[in-house]
LUMMI-198570 format. One record per residue: residue in three letters; chain; y, z, x of N, C-alpha, C in turn. Coordinates in steps of 0.1 Angstrom, whole numbers. Atoms other than C-alpha are relative to their C-alpha. Example, Ala and Ser with C-alpha at 12.3 -4.5 7.8 and 13.67 -1.06 7.14 Angstrom:
! LUMMI-198570
   res   chain   n.north    n.up   n.east   ca.north   ca.up   ca.east   c.north    c.up   c.east
   Ala       A       -12       0        9        -45      78       123        12       0        9
   Ser       A       -11       0       -9        -11      71       137        11       8       -8
***
This chain:
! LUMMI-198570
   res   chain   n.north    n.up   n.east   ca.north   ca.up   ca.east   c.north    c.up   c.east
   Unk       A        11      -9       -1        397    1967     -1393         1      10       11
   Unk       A        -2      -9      -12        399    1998     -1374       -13       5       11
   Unk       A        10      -9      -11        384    2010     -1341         3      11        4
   Unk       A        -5     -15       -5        379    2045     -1334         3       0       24
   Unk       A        -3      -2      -17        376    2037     -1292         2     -14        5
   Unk       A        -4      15       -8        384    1998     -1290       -10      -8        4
   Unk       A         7       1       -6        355    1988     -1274        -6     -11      -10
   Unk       A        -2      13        9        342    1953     -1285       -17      -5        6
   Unk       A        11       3       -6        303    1959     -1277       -11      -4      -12
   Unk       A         7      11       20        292    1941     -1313        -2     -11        3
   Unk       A         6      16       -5        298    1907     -1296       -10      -2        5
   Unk       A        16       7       -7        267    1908     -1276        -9      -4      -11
   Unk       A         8      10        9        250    1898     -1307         2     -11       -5
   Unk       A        -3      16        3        264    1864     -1307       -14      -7        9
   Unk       A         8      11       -8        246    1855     -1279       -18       2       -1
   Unk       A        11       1        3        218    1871     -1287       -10      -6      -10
   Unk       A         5       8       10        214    1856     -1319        -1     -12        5
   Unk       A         5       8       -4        215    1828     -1300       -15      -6        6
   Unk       A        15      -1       -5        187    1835     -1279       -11       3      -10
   Unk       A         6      -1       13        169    1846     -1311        -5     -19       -6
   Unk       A         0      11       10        175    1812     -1330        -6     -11        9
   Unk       A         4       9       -8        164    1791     -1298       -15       2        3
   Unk       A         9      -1       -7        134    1807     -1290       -14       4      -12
   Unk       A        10      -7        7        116    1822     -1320        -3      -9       -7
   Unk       A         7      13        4        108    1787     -1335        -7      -7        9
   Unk       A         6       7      -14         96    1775     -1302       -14       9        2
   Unk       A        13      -9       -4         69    1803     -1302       -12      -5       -4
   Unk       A        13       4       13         43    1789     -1329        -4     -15       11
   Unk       A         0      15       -8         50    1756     -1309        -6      -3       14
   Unk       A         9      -3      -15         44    1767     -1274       -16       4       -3
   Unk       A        16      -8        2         13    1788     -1284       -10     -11       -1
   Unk       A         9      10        3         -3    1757     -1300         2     -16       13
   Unk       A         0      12      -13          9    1733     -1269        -9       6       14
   Unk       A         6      -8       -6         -4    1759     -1249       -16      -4        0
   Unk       A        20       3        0        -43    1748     -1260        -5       9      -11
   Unk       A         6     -11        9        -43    1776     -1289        -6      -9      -11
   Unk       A         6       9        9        -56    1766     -1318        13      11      -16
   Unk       A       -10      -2        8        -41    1778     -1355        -4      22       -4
   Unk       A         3     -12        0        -59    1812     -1354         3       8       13
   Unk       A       -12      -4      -10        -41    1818     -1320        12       7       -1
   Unk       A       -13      -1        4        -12    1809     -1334         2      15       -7
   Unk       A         1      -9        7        -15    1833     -1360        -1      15        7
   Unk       A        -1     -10       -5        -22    1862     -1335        13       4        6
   Unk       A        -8       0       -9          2    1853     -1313        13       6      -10
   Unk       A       -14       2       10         29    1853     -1345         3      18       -5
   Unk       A         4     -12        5         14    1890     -1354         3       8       14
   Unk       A         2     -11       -7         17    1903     -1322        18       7        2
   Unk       A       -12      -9       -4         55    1912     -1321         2      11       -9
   Unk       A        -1     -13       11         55    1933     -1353       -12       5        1
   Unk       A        11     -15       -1         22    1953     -1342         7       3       14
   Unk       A        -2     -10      -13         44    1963     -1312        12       1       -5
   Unk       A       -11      -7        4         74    1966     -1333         3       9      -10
   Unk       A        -4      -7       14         67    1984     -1361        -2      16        3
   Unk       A         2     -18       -7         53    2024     -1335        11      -2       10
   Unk       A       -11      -1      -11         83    2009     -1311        17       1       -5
   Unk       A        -8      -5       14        110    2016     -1340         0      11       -2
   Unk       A         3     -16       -3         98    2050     -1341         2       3       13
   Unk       A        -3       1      -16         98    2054     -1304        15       4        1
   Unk       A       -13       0       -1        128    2043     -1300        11      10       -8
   Unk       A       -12      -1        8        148    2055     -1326        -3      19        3
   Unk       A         0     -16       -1        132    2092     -1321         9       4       13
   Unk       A        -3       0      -14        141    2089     -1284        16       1        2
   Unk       A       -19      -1        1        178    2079     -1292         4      14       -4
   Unk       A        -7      -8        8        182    2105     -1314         4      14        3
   Unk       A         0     -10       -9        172    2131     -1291         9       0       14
   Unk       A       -10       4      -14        189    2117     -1263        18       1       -2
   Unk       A       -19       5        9        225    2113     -1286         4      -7       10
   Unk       A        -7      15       -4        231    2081     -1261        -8     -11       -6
   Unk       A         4      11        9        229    2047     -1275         1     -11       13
   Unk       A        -3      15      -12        243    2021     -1249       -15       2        9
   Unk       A        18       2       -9        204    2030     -1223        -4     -13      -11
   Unk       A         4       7        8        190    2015     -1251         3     -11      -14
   Unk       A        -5      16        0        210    1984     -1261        -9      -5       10
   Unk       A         3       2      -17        204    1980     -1227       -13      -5        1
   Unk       A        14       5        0        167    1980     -1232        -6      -8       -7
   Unk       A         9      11        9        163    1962     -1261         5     -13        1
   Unk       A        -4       9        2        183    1933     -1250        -4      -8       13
   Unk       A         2       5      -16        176    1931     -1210       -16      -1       -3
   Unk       A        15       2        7        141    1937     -1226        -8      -9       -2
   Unk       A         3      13       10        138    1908     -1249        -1     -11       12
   Unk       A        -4      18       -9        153    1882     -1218       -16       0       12
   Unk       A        10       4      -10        122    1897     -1194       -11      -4      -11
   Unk       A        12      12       12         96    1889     -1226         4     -11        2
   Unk       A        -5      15        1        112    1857     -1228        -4      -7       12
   Unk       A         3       7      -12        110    1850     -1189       -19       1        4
   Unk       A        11      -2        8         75    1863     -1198        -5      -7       -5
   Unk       A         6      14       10         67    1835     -1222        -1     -10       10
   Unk       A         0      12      -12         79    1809     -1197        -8      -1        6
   Unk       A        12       7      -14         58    1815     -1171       -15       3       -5
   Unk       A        17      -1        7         23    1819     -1196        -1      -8        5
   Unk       A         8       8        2         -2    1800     -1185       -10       2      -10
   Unk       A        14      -2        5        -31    1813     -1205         6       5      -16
   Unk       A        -4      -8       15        -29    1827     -1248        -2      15        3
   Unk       A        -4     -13        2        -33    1859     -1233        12       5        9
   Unk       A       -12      -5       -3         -6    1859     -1210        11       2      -12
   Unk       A       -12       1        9         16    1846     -1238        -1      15      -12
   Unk       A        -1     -14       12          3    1874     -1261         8      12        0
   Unk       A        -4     -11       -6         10    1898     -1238        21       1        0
   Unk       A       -12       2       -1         43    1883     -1237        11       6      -13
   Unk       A        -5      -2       13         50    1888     -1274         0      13        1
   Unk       A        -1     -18        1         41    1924     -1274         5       6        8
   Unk       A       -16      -5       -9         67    1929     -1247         8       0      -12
   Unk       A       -16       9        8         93    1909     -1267        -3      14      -13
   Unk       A         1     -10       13         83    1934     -1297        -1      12        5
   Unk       A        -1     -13        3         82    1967     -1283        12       1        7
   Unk       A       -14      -7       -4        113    1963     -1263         9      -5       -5
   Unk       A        -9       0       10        130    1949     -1286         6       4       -8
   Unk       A        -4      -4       10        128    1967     -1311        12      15        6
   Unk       A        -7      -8       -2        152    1993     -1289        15       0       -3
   Unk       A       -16      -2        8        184    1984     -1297         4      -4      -14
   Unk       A        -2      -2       17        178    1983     -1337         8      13       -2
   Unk       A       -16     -12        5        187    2020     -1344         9       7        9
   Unk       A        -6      -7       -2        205    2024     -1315        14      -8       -4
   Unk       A       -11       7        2        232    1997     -1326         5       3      -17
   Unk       A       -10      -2       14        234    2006     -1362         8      15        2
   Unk       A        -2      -6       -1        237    2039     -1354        14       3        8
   Unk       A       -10       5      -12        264    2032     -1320        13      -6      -12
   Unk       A       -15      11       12        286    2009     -1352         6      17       -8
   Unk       A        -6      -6        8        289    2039     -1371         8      14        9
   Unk       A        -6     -12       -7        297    2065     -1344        14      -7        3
   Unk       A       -11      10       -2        325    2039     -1336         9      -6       -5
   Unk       A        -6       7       13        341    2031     -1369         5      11       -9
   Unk       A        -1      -5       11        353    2046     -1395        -8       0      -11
   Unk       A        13       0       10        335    2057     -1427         3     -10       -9
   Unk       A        -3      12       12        355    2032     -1448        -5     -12        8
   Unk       A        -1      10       -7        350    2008     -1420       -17      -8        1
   Unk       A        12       1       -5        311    2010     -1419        -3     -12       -8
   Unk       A        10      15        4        301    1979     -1444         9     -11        8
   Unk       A        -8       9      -11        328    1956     -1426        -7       0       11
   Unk       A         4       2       -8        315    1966     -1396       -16      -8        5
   Unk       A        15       1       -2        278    1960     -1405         0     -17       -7
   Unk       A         0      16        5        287    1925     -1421         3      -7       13
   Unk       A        -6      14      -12        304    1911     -1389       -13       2       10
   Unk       A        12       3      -10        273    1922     -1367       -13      -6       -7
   Unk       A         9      10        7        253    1904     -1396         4     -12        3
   Unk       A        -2      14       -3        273    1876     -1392         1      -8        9
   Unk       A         3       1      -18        272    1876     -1356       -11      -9        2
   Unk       A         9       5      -10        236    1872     -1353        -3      -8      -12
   Unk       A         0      14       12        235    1847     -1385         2      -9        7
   Unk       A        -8      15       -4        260    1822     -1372       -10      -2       18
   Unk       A         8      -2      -15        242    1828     -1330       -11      -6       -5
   Unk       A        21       4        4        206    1819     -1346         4     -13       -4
   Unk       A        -3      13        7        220    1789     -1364         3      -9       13
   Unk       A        -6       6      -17        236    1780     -1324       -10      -3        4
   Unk       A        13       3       -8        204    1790     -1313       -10      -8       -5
   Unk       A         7      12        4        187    1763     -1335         3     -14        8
   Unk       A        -9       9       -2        214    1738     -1330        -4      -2       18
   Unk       A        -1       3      -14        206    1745     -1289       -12     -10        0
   Unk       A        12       5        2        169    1739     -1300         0     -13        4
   Unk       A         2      10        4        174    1707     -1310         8      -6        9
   Unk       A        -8       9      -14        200    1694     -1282       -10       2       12
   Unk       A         7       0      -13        174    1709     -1253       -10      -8        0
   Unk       A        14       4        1        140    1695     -1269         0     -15       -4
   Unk       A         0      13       -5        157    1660     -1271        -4      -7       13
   Unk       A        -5       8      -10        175    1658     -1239        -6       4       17
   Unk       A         5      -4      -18        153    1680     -1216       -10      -6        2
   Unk       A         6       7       -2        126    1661     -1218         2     -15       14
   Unk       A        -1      10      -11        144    1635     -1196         5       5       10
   Unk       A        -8      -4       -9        158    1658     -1175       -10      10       11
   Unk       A         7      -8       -5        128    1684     -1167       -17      -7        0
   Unk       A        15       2        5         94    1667     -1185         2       0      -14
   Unk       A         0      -7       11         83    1667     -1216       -11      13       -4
   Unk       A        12      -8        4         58    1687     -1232         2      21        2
   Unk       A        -4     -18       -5         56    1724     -1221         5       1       13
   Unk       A       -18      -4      -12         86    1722     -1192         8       0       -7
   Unk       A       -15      -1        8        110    1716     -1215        -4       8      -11
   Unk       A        -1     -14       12         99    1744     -1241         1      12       12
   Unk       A        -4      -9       -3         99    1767     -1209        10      -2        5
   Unk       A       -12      -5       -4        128    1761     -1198        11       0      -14
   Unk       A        -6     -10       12        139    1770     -1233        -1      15        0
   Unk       A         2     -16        1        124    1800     -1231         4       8       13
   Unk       A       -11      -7       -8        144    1805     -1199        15       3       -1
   Unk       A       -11       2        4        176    1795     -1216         5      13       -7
   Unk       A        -3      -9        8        169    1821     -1240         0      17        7
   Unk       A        -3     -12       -7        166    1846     -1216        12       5        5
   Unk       A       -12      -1      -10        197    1840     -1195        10       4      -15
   Unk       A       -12      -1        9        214    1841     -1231         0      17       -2
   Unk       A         4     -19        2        197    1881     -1238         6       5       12
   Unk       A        -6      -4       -2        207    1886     -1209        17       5        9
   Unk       A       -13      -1        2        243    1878     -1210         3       7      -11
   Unk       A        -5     -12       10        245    1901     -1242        -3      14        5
   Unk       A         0     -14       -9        231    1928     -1220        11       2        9
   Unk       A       -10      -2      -12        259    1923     -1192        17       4      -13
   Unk       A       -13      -7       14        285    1927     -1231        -4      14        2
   Unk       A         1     -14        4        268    1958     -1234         6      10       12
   Unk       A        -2      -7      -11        267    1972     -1201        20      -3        6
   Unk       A       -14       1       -7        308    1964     -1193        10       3      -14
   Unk       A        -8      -4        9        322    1968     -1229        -4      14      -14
   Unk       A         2     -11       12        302    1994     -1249         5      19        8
   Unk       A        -6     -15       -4        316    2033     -1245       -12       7      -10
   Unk       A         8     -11       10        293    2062     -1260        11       2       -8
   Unk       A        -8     -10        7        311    2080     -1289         0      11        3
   Unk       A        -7     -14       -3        329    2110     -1285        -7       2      -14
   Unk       A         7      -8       12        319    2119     -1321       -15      -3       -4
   Unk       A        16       3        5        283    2119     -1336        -1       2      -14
   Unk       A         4      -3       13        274    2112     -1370       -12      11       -7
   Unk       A         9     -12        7        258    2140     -1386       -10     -10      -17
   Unk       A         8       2        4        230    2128     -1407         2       1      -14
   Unk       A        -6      -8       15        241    2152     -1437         8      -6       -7
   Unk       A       -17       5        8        273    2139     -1441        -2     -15       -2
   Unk       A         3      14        2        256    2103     -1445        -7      -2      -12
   Unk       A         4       7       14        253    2097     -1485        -6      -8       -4
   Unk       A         4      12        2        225    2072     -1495         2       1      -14
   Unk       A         2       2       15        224    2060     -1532       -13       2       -8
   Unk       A        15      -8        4        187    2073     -1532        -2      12       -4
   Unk       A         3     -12        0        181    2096     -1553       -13      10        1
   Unk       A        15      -7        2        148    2103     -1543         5      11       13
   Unk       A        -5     -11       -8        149    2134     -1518        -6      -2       19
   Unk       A         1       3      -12        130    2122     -1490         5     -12        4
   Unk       A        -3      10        1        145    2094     -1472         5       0       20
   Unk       A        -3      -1      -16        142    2085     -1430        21       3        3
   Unk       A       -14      -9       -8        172    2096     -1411         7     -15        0
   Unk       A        -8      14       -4        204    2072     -1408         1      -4        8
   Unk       A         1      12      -14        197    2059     -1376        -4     -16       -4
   Unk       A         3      11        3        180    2034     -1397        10     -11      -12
   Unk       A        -2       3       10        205    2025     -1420         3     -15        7
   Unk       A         0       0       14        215    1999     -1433       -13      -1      -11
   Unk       A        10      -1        6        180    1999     -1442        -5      12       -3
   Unk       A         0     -13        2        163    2028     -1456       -18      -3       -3
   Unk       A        15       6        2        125    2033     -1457        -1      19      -11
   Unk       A         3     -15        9        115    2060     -1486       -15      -1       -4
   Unk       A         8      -1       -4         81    2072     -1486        -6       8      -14
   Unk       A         5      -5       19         57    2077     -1516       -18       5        7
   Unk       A        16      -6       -2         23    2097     -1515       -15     -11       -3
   Unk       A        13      11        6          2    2070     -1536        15     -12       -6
   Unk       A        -3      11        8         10    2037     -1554         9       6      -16
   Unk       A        -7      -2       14         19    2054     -1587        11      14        0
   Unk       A        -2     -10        0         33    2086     -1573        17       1       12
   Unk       A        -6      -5      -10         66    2097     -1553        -2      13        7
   Unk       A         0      -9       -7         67    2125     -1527        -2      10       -6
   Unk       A        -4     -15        6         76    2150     -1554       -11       1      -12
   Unk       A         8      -4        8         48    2140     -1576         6      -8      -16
   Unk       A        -6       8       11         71    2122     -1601        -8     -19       -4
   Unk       A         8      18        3         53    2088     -1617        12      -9        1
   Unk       A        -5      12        0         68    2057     -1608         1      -9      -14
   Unk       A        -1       5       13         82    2039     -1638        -4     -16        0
   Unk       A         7      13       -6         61    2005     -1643        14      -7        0
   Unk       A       -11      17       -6         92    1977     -1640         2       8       18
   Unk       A        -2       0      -17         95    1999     -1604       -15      -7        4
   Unk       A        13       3       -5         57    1992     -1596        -2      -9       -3
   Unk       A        -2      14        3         62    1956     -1610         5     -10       12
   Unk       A       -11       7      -13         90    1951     -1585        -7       3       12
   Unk       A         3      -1      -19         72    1967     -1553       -10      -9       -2
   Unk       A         8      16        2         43    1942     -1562         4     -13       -2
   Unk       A        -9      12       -1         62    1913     -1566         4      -2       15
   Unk       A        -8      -3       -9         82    1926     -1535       -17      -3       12
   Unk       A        15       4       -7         42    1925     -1518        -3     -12        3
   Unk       A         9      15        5         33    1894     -1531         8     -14       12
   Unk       A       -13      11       -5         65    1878     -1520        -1      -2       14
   Unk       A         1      -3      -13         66    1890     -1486       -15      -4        7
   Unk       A        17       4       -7         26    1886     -1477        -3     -13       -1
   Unk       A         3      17        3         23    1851     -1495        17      -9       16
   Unk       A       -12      10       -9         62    1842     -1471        -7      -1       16
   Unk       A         7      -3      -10         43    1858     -1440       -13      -8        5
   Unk       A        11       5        0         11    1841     -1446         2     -13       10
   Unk       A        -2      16       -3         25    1801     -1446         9       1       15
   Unk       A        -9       0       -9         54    1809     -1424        -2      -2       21
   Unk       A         6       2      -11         38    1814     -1393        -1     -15        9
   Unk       A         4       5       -4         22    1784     -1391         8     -10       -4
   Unk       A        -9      13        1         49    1763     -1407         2     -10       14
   Unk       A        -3      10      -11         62    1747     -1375       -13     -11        0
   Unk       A        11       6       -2         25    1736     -1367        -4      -9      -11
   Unk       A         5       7       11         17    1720     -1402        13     -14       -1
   Unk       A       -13       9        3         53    1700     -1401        -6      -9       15
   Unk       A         3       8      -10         38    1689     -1370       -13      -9        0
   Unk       A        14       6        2          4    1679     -1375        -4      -8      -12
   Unk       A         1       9       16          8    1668     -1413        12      -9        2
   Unk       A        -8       9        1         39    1650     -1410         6      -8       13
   Unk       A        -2       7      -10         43    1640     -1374        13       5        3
   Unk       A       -13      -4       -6         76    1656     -1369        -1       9       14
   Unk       A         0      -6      -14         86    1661     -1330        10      13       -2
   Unk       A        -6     -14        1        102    1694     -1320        16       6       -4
   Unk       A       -19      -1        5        142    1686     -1325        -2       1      -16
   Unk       A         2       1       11        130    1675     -1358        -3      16      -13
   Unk       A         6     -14        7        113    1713     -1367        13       5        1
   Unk       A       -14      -8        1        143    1727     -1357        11       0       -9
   Unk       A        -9      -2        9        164    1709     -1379        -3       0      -11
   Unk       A         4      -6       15        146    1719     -1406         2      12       -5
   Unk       A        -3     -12        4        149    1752     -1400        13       8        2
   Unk       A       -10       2       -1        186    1748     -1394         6       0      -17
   Unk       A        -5       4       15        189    1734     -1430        -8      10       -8
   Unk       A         1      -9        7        169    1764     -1443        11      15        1
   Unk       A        -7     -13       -3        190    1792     -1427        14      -2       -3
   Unk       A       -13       3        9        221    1774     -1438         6       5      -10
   Unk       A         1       4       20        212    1770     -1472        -2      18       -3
   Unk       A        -2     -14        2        202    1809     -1469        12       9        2
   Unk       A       -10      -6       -9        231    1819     -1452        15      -1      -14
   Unk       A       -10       4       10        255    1800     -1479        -4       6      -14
   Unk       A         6      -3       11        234    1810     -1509         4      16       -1
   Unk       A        -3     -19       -2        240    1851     -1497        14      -2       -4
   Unk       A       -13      -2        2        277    1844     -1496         5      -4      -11
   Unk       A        -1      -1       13        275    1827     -1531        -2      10       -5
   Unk       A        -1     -14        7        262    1859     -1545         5       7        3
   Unk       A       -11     -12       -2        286    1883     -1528        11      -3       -5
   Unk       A       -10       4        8        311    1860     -1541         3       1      -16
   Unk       A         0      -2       16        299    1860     -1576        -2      11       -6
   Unk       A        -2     -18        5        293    1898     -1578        10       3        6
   Unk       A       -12      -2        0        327    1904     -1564         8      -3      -12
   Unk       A        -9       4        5        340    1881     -1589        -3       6      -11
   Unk       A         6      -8       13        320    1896     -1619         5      16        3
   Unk       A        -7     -19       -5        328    1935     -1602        17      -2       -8
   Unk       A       -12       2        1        365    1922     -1606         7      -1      -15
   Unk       A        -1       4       13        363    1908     -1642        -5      12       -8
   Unk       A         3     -16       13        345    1940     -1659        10      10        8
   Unk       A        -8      -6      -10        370    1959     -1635        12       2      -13
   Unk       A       -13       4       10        401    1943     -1655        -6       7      -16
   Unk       A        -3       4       13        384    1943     -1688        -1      14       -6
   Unk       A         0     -14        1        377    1981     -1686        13       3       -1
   Unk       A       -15      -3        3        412    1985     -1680         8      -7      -12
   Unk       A        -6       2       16        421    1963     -1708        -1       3       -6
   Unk       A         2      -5       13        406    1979     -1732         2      15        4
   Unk       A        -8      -7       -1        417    2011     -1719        15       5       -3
   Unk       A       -15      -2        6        454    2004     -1723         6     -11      -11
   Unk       A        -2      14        9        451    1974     -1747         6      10      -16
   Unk       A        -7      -5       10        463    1982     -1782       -12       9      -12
***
């Protein structure tokens, strides 16, 4: 895989994914050890995406204008470790709130400046490779950062306390890990010499409006009403089937999710190593499940591939 300047500032999302995978199961947990109750919980779970979803914008305008990316790695990762040391020292559900709505608005800083940073730094052939291995980065890291879960919230207990000392000094663990991916950024990331031009970035959307590629690999495309696109064109019902589904799916996963940890705890009696490796054996099973279907649509791509060609030059 080629590098246009060498520079090997992708790794810091190992560790971050670590610090991710260690700490964002621990949240629901703390909040409710904390004295919250499950309508707490629930706030507390809400408050990083109402400070991540106008700090996304922010950010990503701010990069774009600025054409540097490494400030803001910088911020969203040194960021995340002071939320985190933040969490730690809550005493109260509004310090911790407050904590969360750090962790979400400065977090959300090194989203588009890293997708955008991969692609100034790569090749154009190089860009899904590249966007796979900093997928897989913070995949396999979160899976670590479970796996720490469940080694600290046995063995710290006999080492610090139980109860809420040994969840903050998780949530300091997870700091020191953010920010060791900030000290990756700050010593091995380079700005690009070149800048991706926007234009020359082809989506497969053919609809006409469509946010700028700072955001890729995601893409957010913007419709006037429910039945209508931008241009006034109706939405064909199996699409408005799918974005409802797509609603349902996501609001009903959102709903339970939250409070999962807390219900595994209170309905079934499972201690905190135990939540963890539950949600060890879900991200697995998700993780392996994805690479079954990239495997099986490779392998299908491959087989109408040939069979095109066979009947091309067959007899």
């Amino acid at each position: 895989m080629g590098r246009t300047d060498g520079s090997h500032w992708y790794y810091s999302y190992l560790p971050m994914g670590i610090s991710g995978g260690a700490t964002s199961t621990l949240i629901p947990l703390f909040a409710y050890a904390l004295g919250g109750n499950l309508f707490n919980v629930g706030i507390i779970a809400a408050a990083t995406s109402v400070a991540s979803v106008p700090a996304f914008i922010l950010w990503g305008g701010a990069c774009d204008r600025r054409g540097r990316r490494k400030p803001f790695l910088l911020i969203g990762f040194l960021g995340s470790g002071i939320a985190l040391v933040a969490m730690a020292a809550s005493r109260t559900m509004s310090e911790f709130y407050l904590a969360n709505l750090l962790a979400g608005f400065l977090g959300a800083a090194s989203g588009p400046a890293g997708t955008v940073l991969l692609m100034e730094t790569s090749k154009r052939e190089d860009w899904p490779a590249r966007l796979a291995i900093m997928s897989r980065m913070t995949a396999t890291g979160w899976v670590a950062g479970l796996a720490l879960g469940i080694f600290w919230l046995a063995a710290g207990p006999g080492l610090v306390g139980g109860g809420l000392a040994s969840m903050r000094y998780l949530f300091a663990i997870g700091a020191a890990l953010a920010f060791s991916a900030g000290v990756v950024v700050q010593f091995a990331t380079r700005e690009a010499t070149v800048r991706v031009d926007r234009k020359d970035v082809h989506l497969v959307d053919a609809h006409p409006r469509v946010e700028r590629g700072r955001y890729l690999p995601m893409r957010i495309v913007h419709f006037v009403g429910p039945r209508t696109d931008s241009g006034g064109n109706r939405l064909p019902r199996p699409l408005r089937a799918y974005l409802l589904c797509v609603l349902l799916l996501f609001g009903g996963f959102t709903a339970f999710y939250s409070f999962f940890p807390i219900f595994l705890s209170q309905v079934y009696g499972f201690e905190s190593p135990e939540i963890f490796a539950i949600y060890i054996a879900s991200q697995v099973t998700s993780s392996s499940w994805g690479s079954w279907d990239s495997a099986t649509y490779r392998g299908w791509d491959l087989w109408l591939r040939s069979t095109r060609a066979s009947a091309h030059v067959g007899p």
